[in-house]
C-alpha positions as CSV (number, residue, x, y, z in Angstrom):
1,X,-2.9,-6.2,-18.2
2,X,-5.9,-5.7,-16.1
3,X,-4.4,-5.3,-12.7
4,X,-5.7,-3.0,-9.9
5,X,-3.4,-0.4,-9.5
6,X,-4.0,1.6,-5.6
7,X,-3.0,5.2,-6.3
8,X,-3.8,7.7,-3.2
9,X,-6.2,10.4,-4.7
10,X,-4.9,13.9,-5.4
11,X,-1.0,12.7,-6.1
12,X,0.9,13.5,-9.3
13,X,0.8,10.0,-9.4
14,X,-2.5,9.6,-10.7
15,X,-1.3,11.5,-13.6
16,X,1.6,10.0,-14.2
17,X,0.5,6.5,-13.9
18,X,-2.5,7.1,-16.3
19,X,-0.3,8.2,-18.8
20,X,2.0,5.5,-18.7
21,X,-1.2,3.1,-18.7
22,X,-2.0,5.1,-21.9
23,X,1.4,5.2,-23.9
24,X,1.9,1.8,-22.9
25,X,-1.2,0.1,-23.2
26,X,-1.3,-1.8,-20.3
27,X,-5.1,-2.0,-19.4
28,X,-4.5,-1.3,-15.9
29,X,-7.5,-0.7,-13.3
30,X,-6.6,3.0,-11.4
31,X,-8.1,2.5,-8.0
32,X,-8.0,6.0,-6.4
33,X,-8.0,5.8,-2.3
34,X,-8.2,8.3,0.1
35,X,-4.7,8.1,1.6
36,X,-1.8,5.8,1.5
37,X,-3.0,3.8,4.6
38,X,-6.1,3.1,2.0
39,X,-3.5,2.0,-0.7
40,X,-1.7,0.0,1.6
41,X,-4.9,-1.7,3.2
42,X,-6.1,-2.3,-0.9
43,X,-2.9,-4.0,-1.6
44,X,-2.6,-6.3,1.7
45,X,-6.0,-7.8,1.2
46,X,-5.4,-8.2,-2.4
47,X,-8.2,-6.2,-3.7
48,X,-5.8,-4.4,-5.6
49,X,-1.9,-5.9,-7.3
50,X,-0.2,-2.4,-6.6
51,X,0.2,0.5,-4.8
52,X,1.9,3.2,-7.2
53,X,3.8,5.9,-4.8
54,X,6.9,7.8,-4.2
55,X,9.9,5.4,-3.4
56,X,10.3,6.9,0.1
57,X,6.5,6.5,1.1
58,X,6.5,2.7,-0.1
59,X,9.6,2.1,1.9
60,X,8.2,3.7,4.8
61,X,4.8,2.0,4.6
62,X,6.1,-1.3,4.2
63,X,8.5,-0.9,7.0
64,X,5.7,0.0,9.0
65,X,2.9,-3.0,7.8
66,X,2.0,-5.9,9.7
67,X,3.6,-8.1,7.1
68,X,6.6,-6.5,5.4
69,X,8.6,-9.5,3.8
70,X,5.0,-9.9,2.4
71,X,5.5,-6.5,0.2
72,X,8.2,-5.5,-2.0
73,X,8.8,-1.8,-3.8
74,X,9.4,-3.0,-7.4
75,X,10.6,-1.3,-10.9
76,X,12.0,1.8,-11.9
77,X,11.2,5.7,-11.0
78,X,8.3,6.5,-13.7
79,X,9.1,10.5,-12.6
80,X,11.8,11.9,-10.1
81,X,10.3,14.6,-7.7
82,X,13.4,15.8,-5.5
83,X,12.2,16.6,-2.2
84,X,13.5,20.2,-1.3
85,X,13.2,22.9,1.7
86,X,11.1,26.2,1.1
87,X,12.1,29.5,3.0
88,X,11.4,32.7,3.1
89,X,12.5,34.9,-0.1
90,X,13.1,38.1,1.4
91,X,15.5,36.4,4.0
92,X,19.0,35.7,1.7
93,X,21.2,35.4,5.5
94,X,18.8,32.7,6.6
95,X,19.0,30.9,3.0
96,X,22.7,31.2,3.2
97,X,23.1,29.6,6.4
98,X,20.8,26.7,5.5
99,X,22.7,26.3,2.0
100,X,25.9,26.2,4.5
101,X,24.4,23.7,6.9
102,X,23.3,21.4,4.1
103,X,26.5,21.4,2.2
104,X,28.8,21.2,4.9
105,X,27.2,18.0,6.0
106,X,27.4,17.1,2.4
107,X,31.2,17.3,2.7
108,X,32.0,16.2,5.5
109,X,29.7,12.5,5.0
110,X,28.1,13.4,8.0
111,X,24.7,13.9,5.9
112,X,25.6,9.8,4.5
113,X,25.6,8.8,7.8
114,X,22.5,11.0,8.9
115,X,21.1,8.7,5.6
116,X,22.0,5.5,7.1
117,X,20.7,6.1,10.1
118,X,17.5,6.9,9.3
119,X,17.0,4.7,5.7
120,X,18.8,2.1,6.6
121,X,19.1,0.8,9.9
122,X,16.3,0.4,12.3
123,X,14.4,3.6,13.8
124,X,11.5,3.8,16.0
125,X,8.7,3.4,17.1
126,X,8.8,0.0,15.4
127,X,12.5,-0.5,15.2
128,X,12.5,-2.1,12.1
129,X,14.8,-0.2,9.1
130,X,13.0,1.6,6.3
131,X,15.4,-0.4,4.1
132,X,15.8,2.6,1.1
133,X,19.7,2.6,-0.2
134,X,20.5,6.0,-1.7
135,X,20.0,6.2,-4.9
136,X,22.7,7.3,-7.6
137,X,20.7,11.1,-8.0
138,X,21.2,11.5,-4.7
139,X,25.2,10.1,-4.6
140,X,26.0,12.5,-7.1
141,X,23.9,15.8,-5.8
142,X,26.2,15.0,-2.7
143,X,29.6,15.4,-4.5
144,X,27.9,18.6,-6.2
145,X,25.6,20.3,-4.1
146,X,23.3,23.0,-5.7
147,X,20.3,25.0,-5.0
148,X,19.3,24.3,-8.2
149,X,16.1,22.0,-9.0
150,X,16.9,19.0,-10.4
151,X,16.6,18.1,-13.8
């Protein structure tokens, strides 16, 4: 209960987290920044307790902070937004070679190890991991791949 909360302006964030300050009365201080590099900064000199972001983002910010092992991406999702790709409508060969690209990664693991790579083990410029497992939605969207949004 009244704790500064960072929340980069403009997010579905904002809305989210004020909601779940409302339903469960938690008294908590929205701080709206600029950008995430505002957030972060808020957080790092304690003028603020949190930073509330998409898990990726956090992960990538702390991987990329002065003082990781000083930060740490806490709690559970409060809202899944899948990331997606966006083409063209009136192009259904060019959809159907990405859907083919995509899935055939999928089943071959080659899109697990593309994962790894890139979330788990160190990657430039500061060679220092991102340090995100994968998640069970995203396990299981590999075994079934759809173009559906998820649910």
């Amino acid at each position: 209960k009244g704790k500064k909360v960072a929340i980069t302006t403009g997010t579905t964030n904002t809305l989210v987290v004020r909601k779940h300050n409302e339903d469960k009365k938690l008294d908590i201080d929205i701080v709206p920044t600029k950008d995430h590099a505002d957030a972060l900064l808020l957080v790092e000199s304690d003028r603020a307790t949190a930073f509330a972001m998409d898990d990726i983002l956090l992960f990538g910010l702390k991987s990329t902070s002065k003082n990781p092992d000083a930060l740490e991406v806490v709690g559970t999702a409060l809202q899944v937004e899948p990331y997606a790709c966006m083409l063209r409508k009136d192009d259904p060969q060019f959809k159907a070679l990405v859907d083919g690209v995509i899935v055939g990664l999928m089943k071959s693991g080659e899109f697990a190890k593309m994962y790894d790579k890139w979330f788990m083990k160190p990657i430039p410029p500061t060679n220092k991991p991102v340090g995100l497992p994968m998640n069970e939605q995203l396990q299981q969207n590999i075994k079934t791949p759809s173009d559906q949004p998820a649910t």
